[in-house]
Structure formats: C-alpha cells, structure tokens
C-alpha positions as CSV (number, residue, x, y, z in Angstrom):
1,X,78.6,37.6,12.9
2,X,75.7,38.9,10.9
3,X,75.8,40.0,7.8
4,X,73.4,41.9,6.0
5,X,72.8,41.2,2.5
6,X,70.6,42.2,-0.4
7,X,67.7,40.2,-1.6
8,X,69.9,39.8,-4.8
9,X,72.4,38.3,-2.8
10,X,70.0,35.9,-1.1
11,X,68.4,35.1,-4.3
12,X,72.2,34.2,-5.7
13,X,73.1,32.1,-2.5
14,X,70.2,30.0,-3.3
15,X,70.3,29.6,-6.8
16,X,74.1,28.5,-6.5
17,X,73.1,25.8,-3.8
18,X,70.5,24.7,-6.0
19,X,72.3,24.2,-8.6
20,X,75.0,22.7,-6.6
21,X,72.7,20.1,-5.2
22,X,71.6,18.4,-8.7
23,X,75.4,18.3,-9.6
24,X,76.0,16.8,-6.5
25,X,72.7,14.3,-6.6
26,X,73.3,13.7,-10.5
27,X,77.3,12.6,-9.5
28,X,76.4,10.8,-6.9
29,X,74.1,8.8,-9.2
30,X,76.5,8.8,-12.1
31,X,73.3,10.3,-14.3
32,X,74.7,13.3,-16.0
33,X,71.2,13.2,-17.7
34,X,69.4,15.1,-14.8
35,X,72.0,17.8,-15.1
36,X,71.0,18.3,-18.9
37,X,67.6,18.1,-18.0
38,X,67.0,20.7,-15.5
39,X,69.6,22.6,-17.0
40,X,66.9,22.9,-19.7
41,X,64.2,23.2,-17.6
42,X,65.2,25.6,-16.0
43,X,66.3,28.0,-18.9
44,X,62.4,27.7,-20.3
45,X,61.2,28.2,-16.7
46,X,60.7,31.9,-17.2
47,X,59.1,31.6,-20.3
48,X,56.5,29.1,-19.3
49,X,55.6,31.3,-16.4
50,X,55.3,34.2,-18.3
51,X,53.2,32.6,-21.3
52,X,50.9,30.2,-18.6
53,X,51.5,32.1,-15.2
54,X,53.1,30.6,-12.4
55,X,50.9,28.5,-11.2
56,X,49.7,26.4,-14.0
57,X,53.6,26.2,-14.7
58,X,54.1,24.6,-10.7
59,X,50.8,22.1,-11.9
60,X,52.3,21.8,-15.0
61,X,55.6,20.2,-13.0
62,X,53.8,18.3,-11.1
63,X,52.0,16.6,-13.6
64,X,55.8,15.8,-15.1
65,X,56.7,14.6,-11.3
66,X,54.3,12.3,-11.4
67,X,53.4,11.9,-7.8
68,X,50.2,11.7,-5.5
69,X,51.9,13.6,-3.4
70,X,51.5,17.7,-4.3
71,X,53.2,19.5,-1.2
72,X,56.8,20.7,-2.4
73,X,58.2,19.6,1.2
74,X,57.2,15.9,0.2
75,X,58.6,16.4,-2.3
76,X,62.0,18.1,-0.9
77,X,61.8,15.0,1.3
78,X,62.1,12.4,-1.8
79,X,64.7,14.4,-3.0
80,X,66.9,14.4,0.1
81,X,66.4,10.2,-0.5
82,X,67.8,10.6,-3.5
83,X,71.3,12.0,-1.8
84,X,71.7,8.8,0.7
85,X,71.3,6.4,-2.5
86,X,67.8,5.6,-2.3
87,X,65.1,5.1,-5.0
88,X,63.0,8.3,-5.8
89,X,60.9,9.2,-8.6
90,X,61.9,6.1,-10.3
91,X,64.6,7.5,-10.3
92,X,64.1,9.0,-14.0
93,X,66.1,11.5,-15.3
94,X,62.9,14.0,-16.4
95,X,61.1,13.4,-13.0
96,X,64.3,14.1,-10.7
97,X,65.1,17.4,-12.8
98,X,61.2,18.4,-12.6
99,X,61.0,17.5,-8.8
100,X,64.2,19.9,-8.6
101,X,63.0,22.8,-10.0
102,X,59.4,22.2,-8.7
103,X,60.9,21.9,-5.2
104,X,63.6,24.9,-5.5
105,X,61.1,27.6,-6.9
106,X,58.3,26.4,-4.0
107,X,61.0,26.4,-1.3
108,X,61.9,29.9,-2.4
109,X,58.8,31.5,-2.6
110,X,57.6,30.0,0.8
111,X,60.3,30.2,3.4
112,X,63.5,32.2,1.7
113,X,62.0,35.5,-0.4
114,X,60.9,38.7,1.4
115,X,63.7,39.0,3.8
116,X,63.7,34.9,5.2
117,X,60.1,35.4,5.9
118,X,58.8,33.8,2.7
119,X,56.0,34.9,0.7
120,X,53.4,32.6,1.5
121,X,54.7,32.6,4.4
122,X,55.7,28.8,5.1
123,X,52.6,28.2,3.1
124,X,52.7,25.8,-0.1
125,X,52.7,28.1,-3.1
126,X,51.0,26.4,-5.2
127,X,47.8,25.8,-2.9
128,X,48.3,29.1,-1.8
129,X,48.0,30.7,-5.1
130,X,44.8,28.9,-6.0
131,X,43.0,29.6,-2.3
132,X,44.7,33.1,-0.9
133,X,46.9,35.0,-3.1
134,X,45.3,37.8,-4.7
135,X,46.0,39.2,-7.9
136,X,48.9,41.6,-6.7
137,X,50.7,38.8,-4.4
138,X,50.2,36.6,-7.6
139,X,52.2,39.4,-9.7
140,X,55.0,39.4,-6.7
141,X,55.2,35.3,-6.4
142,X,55.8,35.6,-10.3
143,X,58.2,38.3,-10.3
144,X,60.5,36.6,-7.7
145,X,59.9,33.5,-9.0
146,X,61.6,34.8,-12.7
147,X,64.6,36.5,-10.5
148,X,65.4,33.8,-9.3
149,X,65.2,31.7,-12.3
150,X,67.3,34.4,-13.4
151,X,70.5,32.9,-11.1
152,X,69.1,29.6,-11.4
153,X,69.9,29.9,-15.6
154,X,73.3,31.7,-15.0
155,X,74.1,29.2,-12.8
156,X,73.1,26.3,-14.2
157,X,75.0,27.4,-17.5
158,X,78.3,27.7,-15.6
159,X,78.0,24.5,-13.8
160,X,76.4,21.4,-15.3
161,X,76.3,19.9,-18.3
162,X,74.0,21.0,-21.2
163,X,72.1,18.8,-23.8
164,X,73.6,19.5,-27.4
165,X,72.1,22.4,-29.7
C-alpha cells in the first residue's frame, strides 16, 4: 500500500534512521564517544552552513574524514563496514561522527529530497555544487540541507548521548 507523505515527513523518516544508525553503530562498537560527537556536530551543522555555505561546510568534513576518497557513497560504503565489525576510519570517534553526517546530508540531498528524485539527482553534491549547481539550486541544496538538520538535532537530542555542558 502506498502512502503519500509530506516532504516533512520524509525529511523525519530519514533523520530518525540516521540517528538510529550511529546509536546502533556506536553500541555495536561499545564507543558512546561517536554518539556525543555527532550529536555535536550535528547541532552546529546549520550554523556552519549558514556562516561558510554548504559546500565548504561538506569540504570542511571531509577534510575531518580524513580520506582520499571524496564520493559520499565510498564513504556510505566504509560506514556499512563499520556495522559487520570491521575497521573504518581508524575507527576514531571524530572521523566516524564526521563520515556520518558527511554521508547523511549527501545521501539526502542526492537520492531522497525533492519527492525520492534527489536534488542532484544521484549526483555527488559536493562535486555537483562546485561544477553544476547554480546559484538558486545552491540556495535550495542549503535550505533542505538545514531542514533536515533540523530533525537530525531533534533527533539526536532525544536519542544519544550528549557531551557535558
């Protein structure tokens, strides 16, 4: 049966399964330490995109990744390592929470926003806001990116742990 849903519902669905997945990864690993990392991470997420734009914030991850490899579906396929117990990113706290949010926000914006269809349409985001986008796709990219950070925050609030304040 299908169901028709809002965007804002779509955008929600993800976020919770994102969210869902570093628990579960972070468990699995016995490293609450991601958990309070990208919990972090992804509260100044909006922030940083806002101040530096979205796609020196993606770089910006990257960099923190520290991988050769820039495509977020590389990088989704390290991460899915990381589930079956094997070594990924060192497997560092910092690097697993960055390659997280890195990986989420890409997969988002190029196979899940504008109706399943993706906005870059399959497209890595990153790439294809430095060689395609122009300046009013750029302003859409970073709009849905900070709605979804949006769930992603409320989320991640509600489910893993935090870093003290």
């Amino acid at each position: 049966m299908n169901v028709l849903r809002s965007l804002e519902q779509e955008r929600a669905k993800f976020a919770y399964e994102a969210v869902a997945k570093v628990k579960e990864v972070s468990d699995f690993m016995n490293k609450k330490e991601i958990q309070k990392k990208y919990a972090s991470y992804v509260k100044s997420a909006p922030v940083l995109i806002l101040t530096n734009g979205l796609s020196n914030t993606l770089a910006f991850y990257l960099s923190k990744i520290k991988e050769k490899e820039i495509e977020y579906t590389k990088i989704g396929e390290k991460l899915k390592k990381l589930g079956s117990g094997e070594k990924a990113f060192e497997n560092k706290a910092e690097r697993i929470a960055y390659a997280y949010l890195f990986y989420q926000i890409s997969k988002w914006l190029a196979e899940k926003a504008n109706n399943g269809r993706g906005l870059t349409k399959g497209n890595d985001p990153l790439k294809f806001i430095c060689n395609e986008a122009n300046v009013q796709l750029i302003m859409q990219l970073t709009r849905e990116a900070i709605n979804l950070l949006n769930w992603m925050k409320r989320f991640a609030d509600a489910m893993l742990e935090k870093e003290e304040e």
